[in-house]
TIVEX-199662 format. One record per residue (C-alpha): chain; x negated, y negated, z; residue number from 1; residue in three letters. Coordinates in steps of 0.001 Angstrom, whole numbers. Example, Ala and Ser with C-alpha at 12.3 -4.5 7.8 and 13.67 -1.06 7.14 Angstrom:
residues 2
 c      xx      yy      zz   k   r
 A  -12300    4500    7800   1 ALA
 A  -13670    1060    7140   2 SER
This chain:
residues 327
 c      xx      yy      zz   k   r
 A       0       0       0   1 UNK
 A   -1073   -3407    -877   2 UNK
 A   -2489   -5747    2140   3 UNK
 A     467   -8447     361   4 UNK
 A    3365   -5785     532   5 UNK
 A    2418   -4586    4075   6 UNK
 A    2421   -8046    5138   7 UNK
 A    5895   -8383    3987   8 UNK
 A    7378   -5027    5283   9 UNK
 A    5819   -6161    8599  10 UNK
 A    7483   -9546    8921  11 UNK
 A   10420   -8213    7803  12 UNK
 A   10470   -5759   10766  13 UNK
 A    9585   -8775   13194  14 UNK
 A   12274  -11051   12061  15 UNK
 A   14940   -8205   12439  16 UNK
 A   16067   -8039   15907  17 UNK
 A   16344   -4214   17619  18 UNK
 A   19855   -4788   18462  19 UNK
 A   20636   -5758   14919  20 UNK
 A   18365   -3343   13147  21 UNK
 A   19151     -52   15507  22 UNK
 A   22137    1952   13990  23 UNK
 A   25032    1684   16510  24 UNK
 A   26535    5018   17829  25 UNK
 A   29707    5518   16938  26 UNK
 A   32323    6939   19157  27 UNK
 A   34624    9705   17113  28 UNK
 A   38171   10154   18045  29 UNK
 A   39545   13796   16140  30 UNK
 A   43068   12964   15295  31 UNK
 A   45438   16326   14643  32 UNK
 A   49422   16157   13302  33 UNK
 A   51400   18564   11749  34 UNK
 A   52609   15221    9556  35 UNK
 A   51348   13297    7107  36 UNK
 A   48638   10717    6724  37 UNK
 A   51839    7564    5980  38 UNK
 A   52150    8047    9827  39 UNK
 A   49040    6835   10866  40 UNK
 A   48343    4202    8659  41 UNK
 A   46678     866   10245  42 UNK
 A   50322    -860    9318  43 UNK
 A   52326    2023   10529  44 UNK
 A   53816    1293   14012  45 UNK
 A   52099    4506   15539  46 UNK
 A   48785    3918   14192  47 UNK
 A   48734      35   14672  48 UNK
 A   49744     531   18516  49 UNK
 A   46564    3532   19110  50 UNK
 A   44634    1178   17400  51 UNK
 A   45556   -1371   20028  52 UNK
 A   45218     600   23071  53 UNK
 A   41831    1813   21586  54 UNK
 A   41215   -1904   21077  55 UNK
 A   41867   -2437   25350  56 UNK
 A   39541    -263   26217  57 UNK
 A   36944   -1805   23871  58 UNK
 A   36454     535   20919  59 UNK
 A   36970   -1302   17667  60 UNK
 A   37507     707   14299  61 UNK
 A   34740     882   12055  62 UNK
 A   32148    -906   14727  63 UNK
 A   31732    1420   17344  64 UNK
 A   34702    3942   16722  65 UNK
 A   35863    6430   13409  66 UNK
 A   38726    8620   12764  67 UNK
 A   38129   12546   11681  68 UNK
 A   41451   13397   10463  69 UNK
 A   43241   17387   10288  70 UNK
 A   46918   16822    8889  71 UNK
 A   48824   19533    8260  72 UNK
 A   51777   18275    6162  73 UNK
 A   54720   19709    7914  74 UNK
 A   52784   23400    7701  75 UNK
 A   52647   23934   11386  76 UNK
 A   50804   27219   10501  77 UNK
 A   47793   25435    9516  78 UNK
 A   47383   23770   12729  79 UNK
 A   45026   26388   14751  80 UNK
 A   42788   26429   11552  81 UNK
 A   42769   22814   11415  82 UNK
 A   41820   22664   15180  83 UNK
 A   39277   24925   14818  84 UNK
 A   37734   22782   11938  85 UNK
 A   37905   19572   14215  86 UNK
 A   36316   21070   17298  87 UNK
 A   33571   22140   15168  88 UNK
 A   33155   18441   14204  89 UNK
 A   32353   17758   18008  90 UNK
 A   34492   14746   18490  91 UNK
 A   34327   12962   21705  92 UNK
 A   37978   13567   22535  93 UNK
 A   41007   14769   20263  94 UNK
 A   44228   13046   19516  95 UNK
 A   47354   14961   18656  96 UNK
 A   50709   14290   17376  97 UNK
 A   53418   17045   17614  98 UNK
 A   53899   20125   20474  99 UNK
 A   52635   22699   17567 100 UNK
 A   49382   20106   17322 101 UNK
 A   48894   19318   20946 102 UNK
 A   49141   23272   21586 103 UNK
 A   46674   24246   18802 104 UNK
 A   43714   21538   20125 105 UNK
 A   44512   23177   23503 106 UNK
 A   43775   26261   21920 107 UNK
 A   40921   25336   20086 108 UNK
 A   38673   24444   23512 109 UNK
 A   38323   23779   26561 110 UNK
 A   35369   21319   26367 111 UNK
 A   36770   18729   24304 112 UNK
 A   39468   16108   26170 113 UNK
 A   42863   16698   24345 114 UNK
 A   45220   13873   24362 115 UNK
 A   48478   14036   22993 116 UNK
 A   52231   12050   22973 117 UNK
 A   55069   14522   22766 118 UNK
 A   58665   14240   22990 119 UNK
 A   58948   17678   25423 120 UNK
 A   58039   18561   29008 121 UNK
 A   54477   18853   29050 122 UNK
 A   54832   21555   31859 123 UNK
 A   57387   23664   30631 124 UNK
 A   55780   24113   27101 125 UNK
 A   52439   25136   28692 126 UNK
 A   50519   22259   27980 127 UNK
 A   49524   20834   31901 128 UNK
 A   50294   22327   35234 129 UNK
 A   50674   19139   36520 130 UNK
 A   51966   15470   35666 131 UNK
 A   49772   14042   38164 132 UNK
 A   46952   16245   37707 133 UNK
 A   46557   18057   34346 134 UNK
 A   45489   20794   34142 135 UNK
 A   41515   21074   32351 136 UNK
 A   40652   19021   29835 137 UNK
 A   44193   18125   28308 138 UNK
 A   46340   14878   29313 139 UNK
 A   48153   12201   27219 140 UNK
 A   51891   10555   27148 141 UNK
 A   55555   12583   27298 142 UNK
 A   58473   10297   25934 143 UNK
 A   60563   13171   26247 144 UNK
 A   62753   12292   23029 145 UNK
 A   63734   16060   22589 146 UNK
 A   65200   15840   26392 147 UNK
 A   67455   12937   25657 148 UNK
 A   69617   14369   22953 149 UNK
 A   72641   15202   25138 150 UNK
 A   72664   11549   26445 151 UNK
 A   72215   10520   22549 152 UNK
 A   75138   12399   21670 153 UNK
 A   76889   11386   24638 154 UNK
 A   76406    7418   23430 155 UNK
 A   77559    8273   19987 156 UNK
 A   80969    9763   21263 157 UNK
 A   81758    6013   22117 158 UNK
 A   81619    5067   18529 159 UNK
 A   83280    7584   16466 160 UNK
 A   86436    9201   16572 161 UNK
 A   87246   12454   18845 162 UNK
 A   87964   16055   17546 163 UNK
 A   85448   15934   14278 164 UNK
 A   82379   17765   13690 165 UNK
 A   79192   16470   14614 166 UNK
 A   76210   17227   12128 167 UNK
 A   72389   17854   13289 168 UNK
 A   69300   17351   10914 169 UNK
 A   66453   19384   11685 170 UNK
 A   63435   20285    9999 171 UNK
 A   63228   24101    9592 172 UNK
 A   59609   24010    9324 173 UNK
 A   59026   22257   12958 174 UNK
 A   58868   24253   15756 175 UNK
 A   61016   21889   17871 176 UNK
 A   64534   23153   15301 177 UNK
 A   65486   26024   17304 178 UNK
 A   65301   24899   20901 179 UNK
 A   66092   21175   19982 180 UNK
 A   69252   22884   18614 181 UNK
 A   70084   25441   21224 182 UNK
 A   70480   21909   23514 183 UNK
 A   72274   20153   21213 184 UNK
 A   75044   22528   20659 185 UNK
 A   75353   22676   24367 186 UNK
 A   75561   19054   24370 187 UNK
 A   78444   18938   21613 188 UNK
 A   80561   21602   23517 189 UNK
 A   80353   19682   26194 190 UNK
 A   82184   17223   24727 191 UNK
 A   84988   19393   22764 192 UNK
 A   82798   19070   19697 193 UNK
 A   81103   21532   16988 194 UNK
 A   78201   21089   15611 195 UNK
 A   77278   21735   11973 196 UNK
 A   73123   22083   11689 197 UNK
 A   71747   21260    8586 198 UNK
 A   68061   21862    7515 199 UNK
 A   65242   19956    5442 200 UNK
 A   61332   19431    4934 201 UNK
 A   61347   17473    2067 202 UNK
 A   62810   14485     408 203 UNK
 A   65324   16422   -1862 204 UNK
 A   66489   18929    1061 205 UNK
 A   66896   15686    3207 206 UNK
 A   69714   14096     345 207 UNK
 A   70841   17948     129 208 UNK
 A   71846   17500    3321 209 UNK
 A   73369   14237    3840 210 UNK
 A   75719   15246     455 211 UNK
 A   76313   18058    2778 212 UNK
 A   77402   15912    5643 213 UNK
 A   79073   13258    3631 214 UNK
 A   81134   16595    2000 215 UNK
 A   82237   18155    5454 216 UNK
 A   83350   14780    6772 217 UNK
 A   81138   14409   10300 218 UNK
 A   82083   11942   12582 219 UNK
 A   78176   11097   12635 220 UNK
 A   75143   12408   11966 221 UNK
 A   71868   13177   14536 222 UNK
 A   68313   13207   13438 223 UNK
 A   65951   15325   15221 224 UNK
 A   62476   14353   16002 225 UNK
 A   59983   15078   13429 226 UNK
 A   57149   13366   11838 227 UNK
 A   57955   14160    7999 228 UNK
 A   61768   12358    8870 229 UNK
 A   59786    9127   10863 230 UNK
 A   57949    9216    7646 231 UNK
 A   61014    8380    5241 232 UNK
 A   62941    6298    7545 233 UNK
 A   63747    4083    5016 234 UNK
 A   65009    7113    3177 235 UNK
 A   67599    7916    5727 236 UNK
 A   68928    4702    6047 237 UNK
 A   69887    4474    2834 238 UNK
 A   71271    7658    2397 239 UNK
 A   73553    6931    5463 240 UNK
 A   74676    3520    3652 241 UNK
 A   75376    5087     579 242 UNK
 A   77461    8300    1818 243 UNK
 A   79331    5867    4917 244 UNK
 A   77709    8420    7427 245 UNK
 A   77419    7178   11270 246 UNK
 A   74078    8508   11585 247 UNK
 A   71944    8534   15279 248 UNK
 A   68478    8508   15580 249 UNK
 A   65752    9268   18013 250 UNK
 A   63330    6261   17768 251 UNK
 A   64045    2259   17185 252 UNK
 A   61807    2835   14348 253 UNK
 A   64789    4153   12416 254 UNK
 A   66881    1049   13316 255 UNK
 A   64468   -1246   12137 256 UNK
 A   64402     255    8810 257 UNK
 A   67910    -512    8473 258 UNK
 A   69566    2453   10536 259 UNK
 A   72771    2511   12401 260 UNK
 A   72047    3331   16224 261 UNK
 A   68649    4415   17969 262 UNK
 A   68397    5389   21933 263 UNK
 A   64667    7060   23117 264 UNK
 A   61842    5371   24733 265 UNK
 A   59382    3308   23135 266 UNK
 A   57337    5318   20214 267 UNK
 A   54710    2388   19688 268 UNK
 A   53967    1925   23678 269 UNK
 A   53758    5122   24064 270 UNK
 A   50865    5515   21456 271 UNK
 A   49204    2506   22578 272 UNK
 A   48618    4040   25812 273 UNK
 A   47279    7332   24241 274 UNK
 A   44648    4870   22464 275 UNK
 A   43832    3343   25911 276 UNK
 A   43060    7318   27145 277 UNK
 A   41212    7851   24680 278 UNK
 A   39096    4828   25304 279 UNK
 A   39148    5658   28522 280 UNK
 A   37872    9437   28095 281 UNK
 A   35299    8163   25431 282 UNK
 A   33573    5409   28488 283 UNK
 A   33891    8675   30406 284 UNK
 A   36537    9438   32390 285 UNK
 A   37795   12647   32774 286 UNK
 A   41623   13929   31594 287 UNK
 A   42099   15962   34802 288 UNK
 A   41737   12358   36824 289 UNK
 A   44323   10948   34190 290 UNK
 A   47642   11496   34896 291 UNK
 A   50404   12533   32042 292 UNK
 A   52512    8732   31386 293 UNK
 A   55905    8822   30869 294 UNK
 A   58259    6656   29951 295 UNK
 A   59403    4223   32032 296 UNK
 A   62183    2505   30124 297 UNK
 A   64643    4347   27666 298 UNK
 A   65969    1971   24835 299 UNK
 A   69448    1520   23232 300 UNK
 A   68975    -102   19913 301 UNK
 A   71942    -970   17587 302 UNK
 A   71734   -2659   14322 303 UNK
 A   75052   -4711   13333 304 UNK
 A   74519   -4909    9980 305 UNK
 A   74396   -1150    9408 306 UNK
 A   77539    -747   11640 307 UNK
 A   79247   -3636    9066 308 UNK
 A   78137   -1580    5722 309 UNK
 A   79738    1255    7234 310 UNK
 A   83302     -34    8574 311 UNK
 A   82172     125   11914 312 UNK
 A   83258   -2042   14985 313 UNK
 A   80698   -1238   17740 314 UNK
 A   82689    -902   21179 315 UNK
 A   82055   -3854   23430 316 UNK
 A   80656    -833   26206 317 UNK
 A   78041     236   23851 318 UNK
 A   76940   -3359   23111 319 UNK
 A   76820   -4480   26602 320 UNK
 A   74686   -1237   26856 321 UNK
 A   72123   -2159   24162 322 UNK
 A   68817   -3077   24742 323 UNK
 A   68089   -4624   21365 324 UNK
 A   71337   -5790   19161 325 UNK
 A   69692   -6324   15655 326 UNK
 A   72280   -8786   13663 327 UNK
């Protein structure tokens, strides 16, 4: 090497501080759904609010944190596979989004912090022992949205007629259909209803069904939880616009799209305070010391305009109810 080039390379090394110069370690956060990559999207309520809590606990995107991504795409079957694949990518802690997810990191190891929102009891499915101490290396957030269908139904009964049918959307392919619908039945024969279950995974079952619906007359329609239907939101509400169907849904999300009638807890707090554990876990605390968050505030949403495109007057109960009235 020249003495002139040496020179150079020298200075160069001088004038560049060692903060500056040093590659910064980056934090990696493993994220595994059984949905689709639309639900975590920067702009996507969900992936804005981790983002946020993330954001609290000082970890900023692309400076000192990355995503490693395992989606599944409604095949829950892929999800041990997919876990597998992630733990071998040694992230410092795993987010998951679905039961069938949450189970499979679980699965996957016992070394790895596993964080997870759900809409079940985290004790009855198997996930922690404990809500105030979890179990190992496994904590995160319950909204329990597949607990609160009964009370969901039990809302809806004060806006449509009595003596009809009640229809159920599930999607076959989730784990949560059976059990979500063994409740729900209960729940509509409770109140002197039957309910008519109809099935989809994809955006052609989902108008298969609503035709369905729309054909058999329902006094109103439920959605079950279930990240390929949070995906096409938008989808449902205008399929409930154009076939005049009352239709109920789990999350506010829904409303805000342009649906009728939401009533579950809060789906973006709840995954800003998964982001905040995660943060939390990746400064180094441990998931056992963190307990499982629930909910502490269940939301009735209504939207006024969807009741007015479909002929509905919303009882003056129900609105005194509502949390959120969106004219």
């Amino acid at each position: 090497m020249r003495r002139r080039e040496f020179i150079t390379l020298l200075g160069g090394a001088i004038a560049c501080p060692v903060t500056v110069c040093a590659q910064q370690p980056m934090a990696v956060v493993g994220f595994l759904s059984g949905g689709q990559p639309e639900f975590f999207t920067p702009s996507s309520p969900p992936g804005a609010a981790l983002r946020d809590g993330l954001t609290e606990a000082g970890f900023f995107e692309g400076k000192n944190v990355i995503f490693e991504y395992r989606w599944a795409h409604g095949q829950f079957d892929r999800l041990p596979s997919l876990a597998a694949d992630l733990v071998g990518r040694s992230p410092g802690v795993i987010v998951t989004n679905t039961l069938p997810a949450a189970l499979a990191a679980k699965a996957a190891t016992t070394s790895i912090p596993v964080v997870f929102v759900i809409g079940e009891d985290p004790i009855k499915v198997g996930l922690v022992t404990s809500l105030n101490r979890p179990s190992a290396n496994v904590t995160g957030v319950t909204n329990f949205m597949n607990v609160l269908g009964a009370k969901r139904m039990e809302l809806a009964s004060e806006l449509v007629s009595q003596g009809q049918e009640l229809g159920l959307l599930v999607n076959h392919s989730n784990p949560n259909a059976e059990p979500d619908t063994v409740d729900l039945r209960a729940a509509a024969d409770a109140l002197g209803r039957r309910l008519v279950v109809l099935k989809a995974s994809s955006e052609t079952e989902v108008e298969a069904a609503f035709v369905t619906a729309a054909r058999r007359k329902v006094a109103a329609l439920f959605i079950n939880i279930d990240p390929f239907f949070f995906g096409h939101r938008q989808q449902f509400a205008l399929l409930a616009a154009r076939y005049r169907l009352p239709t109920i849904y789990p999350l506010r999300d829904f409303v805000s799209a342009g649906g009728l009638m939401s009533y579950g807890a809060n789906f973006a707090n709840a995954w800003r305070q998964c982001g905040l554990y995660a943060g939390k876990i990746l400064r180094g605390a441990k998931p056992a010391d963190l307990p499982v968050l629930q909910p502490t505030k269940i939301e009735l949403v209504i939207n006024l305009n969807a009741a007015r495109a479909l002929g509905l007057n919303i009882p003056p109960k129900l609105l005194a109810l509502a949390d959120d009235v969106i004219e």
